[in-house]
Residue frames relative to the residue before (quaternion, step in Angstrom):
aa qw qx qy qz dx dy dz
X 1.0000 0.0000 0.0000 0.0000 0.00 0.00 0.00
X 0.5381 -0.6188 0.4553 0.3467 3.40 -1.07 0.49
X 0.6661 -0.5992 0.4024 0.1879 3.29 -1.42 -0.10
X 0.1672 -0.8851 0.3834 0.2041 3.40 0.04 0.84
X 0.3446 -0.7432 0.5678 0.0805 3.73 -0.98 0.69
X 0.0669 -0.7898 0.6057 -0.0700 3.58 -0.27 1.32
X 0.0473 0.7913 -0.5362 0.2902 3.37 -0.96 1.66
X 0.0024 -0.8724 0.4615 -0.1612 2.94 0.42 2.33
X 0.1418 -0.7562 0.6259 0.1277 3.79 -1.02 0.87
X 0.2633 -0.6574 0.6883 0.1573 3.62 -0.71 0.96
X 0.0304 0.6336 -0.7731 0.0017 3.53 -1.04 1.35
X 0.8140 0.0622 0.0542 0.5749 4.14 -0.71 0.51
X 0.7998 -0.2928 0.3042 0.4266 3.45 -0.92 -0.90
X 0.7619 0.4027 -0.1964 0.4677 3.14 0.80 -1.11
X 0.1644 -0.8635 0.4766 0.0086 3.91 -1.39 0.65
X 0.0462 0.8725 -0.4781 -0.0898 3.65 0.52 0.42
X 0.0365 -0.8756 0.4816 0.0070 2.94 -1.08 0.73
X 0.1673 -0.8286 0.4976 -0.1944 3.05 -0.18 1.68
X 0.4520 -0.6661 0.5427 0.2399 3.14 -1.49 1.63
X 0.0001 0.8293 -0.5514 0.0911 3.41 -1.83 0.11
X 0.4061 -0.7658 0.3118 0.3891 3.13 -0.30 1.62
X 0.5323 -0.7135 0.3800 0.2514 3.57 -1.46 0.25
X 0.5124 -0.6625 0.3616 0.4096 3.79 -0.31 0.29
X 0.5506 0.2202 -0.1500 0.7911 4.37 1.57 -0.04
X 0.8661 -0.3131 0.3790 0.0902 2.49 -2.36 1.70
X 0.4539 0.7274 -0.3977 0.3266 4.10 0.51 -0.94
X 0.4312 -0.5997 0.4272 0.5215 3.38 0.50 -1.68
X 0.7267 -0.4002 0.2877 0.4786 3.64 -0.53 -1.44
X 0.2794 -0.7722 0.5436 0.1737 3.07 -1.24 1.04
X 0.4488 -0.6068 0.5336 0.3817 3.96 -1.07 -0.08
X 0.1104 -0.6712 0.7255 0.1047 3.54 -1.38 0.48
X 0.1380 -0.7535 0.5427 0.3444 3.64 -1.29 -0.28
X 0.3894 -0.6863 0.5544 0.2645 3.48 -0.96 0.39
X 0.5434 -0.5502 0.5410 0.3307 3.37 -1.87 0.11
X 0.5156 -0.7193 0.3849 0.2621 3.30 -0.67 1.52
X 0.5783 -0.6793 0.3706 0.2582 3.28 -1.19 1.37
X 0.6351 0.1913 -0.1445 0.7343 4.06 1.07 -1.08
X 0.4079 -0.4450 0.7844 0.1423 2.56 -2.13 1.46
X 0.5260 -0.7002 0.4684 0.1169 3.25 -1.52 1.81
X 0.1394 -0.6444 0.7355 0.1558 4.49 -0.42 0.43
X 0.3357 -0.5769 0.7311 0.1415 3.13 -1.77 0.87
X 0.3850 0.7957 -0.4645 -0.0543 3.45 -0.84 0.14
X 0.7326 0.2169 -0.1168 0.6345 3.43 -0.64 0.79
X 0.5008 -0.6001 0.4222 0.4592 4.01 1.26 0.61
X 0.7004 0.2047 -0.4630 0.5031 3.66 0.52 0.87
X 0.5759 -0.6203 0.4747 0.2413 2.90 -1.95 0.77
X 0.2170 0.8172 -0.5339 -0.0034 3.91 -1.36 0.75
X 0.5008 -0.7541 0.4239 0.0286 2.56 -1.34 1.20
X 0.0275 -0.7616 0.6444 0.0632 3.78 -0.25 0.80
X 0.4686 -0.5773 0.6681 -0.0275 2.19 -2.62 0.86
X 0.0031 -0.8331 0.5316 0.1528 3.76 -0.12 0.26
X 0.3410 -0.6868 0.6084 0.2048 3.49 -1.37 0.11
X 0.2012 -0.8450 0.4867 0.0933 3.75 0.16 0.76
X 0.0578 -0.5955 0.7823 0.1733 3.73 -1.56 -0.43
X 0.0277 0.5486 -0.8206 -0.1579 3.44 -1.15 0.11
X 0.0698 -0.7957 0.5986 0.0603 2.40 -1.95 -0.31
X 0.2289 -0.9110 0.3233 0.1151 3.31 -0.24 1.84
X 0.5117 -0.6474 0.4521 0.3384 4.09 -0.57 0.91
X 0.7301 0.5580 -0.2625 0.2944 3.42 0.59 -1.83
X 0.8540 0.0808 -0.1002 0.5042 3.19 1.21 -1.05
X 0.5074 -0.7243 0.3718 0.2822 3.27 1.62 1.61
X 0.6333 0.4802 -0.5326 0.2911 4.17 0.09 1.23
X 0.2916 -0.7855 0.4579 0.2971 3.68 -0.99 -0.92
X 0.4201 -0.7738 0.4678 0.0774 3.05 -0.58 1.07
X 0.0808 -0.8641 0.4967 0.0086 4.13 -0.10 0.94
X 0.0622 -0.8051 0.5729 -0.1405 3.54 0.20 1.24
X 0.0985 0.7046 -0.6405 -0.2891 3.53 -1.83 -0.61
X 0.2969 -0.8165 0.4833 -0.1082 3.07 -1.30 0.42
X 0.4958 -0.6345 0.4952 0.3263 3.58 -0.98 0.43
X 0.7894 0.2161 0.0351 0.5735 3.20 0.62 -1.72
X 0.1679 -0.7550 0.5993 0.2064 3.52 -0.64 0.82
X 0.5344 0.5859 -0.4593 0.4002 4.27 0.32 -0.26
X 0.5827 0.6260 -0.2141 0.4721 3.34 1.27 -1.55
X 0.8728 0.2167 -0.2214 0.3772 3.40 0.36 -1.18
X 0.6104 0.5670 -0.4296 0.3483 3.26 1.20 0.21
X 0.5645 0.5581 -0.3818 0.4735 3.27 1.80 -0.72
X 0.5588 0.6619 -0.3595 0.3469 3.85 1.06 -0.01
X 0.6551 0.6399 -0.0581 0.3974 2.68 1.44 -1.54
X 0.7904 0.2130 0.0052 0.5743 3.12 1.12 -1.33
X 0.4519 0.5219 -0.3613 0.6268 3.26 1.61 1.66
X 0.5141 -0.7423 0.3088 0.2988 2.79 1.71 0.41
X 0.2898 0.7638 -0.4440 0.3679 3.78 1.86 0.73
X 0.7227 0.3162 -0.1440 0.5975 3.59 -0.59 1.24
X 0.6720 -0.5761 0.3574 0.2981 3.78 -1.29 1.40
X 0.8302 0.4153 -0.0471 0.3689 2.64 0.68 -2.36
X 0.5593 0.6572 -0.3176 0.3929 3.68 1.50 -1.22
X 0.6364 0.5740 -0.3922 0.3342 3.54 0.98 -1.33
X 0.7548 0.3427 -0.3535 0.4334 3.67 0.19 -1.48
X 0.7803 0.3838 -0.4195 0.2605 3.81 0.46 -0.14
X 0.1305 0.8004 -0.5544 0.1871 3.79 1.11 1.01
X 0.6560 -0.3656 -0.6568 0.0681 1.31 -1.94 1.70
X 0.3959 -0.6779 0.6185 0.0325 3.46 -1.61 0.80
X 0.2074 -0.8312 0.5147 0.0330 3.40 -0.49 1.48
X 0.2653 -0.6919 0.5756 0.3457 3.91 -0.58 0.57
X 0.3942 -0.7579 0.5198 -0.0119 3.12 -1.28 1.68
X 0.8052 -0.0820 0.2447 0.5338 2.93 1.00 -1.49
X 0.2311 0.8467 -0.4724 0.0810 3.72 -1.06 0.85
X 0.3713 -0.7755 0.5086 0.0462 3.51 -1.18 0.85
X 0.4048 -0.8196 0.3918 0.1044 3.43 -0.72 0.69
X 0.0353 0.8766 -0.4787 0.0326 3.67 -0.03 0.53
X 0.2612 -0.7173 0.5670 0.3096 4.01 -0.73 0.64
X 0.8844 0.2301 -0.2130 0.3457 3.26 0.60 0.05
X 0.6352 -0.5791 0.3380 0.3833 4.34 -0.33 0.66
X 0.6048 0.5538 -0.2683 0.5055 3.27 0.79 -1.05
X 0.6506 0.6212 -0.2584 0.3523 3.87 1.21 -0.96
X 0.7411 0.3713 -0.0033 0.5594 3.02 1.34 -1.61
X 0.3893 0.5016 -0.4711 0.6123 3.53 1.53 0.28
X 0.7159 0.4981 -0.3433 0.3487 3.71 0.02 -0.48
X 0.6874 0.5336 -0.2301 0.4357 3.00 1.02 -1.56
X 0.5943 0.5527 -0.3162 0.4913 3.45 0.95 -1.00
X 0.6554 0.4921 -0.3088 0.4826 3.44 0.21 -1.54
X 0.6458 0.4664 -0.3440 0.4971 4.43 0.63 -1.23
X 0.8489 0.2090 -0.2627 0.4082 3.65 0.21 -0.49
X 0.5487 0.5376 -0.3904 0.5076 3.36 1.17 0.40
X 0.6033 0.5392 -0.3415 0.4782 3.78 1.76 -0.26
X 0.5351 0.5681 -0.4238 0.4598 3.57 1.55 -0.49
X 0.1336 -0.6676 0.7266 0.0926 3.89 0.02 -0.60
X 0.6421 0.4143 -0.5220 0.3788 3.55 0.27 1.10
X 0.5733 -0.5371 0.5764 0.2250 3.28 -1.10 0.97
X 0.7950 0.3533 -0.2384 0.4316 3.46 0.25 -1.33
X 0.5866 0.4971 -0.3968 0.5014 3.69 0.84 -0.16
X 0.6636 0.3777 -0.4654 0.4478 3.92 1.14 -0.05
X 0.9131 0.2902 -0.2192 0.1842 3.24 1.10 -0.20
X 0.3226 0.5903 -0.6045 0.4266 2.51 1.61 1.40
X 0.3883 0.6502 -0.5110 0.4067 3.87 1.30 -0.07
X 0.8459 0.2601 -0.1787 0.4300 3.32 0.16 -1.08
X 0.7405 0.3802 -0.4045 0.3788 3.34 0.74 0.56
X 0.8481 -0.0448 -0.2658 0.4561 3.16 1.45 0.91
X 0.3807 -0.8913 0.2403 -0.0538 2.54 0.47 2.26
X 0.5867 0.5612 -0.3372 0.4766 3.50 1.37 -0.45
X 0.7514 -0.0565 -0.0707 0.6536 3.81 1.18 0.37
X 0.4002 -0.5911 0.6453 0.2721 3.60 -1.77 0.84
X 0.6513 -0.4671 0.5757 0.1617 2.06 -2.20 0.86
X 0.5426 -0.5839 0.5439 0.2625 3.60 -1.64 1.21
């Protein structure tokens, strides 16, 4: 087997490290990436959030229900025309979002308001955000 080549970049706290094919015959080398959640200190521990999002696009009047680590990120994606459906509805305004300490949280949440299939149930969400709608 070839040799492997470990190559870590400390960017803040956090480090990923991720495998990757190599540029010569050897095999694979590691690279690290810039860490996907910006880390919150609180209470002297560290946490990470998850958000559930709506945008929402004017031009072609729908909404789009995603989650995410980084919400800035995914809107600069979005409104870069990142994604089939995201492109024709530039620019895309965040409408609405929820917080979650854990993926598995905001996978749900997404997945619950994407099971309603009502329009009007997102926008009674976003119009009064301090509690859902029944």
């Amino acid at each position: 087997m070839g040799k492997l080549k470990f190559v870590l970049k400390y960017i803040g706290v956090v480090v990923q490290l991720v495998r990757t094919s190599a540029c010569h015959a050897e095999g694979r080398e590691f690279e690290s990436r810039r860490p996907r959640k910006k880390p919150i200190i609180k209470d002297g521990f560290l946490h990470l959030w998850y958000h559930t999002y709506i945008l929402y696009s004017k031009s072609i009047d729908k909404y789009y229900v995603g989650y995410t680590y980084d919400l800035n990120l995914r809107l600069e994606r979005h409104n870069s025309g990142w994604g089939k459906f995201s492109s024709n509805g530039i620019p895309w305004n965040l409408v609405y979002w929820e917080s979650f300490e854990n993926k598995s949280d905001a996978i749900k949440r997404e997945n619950e308001i994407k099971r309603k299939k009502d329009r009007l149930y997102i926008e009674r969400l976003i119009s009064h955000p301090e509690g859902r709608p029944g």
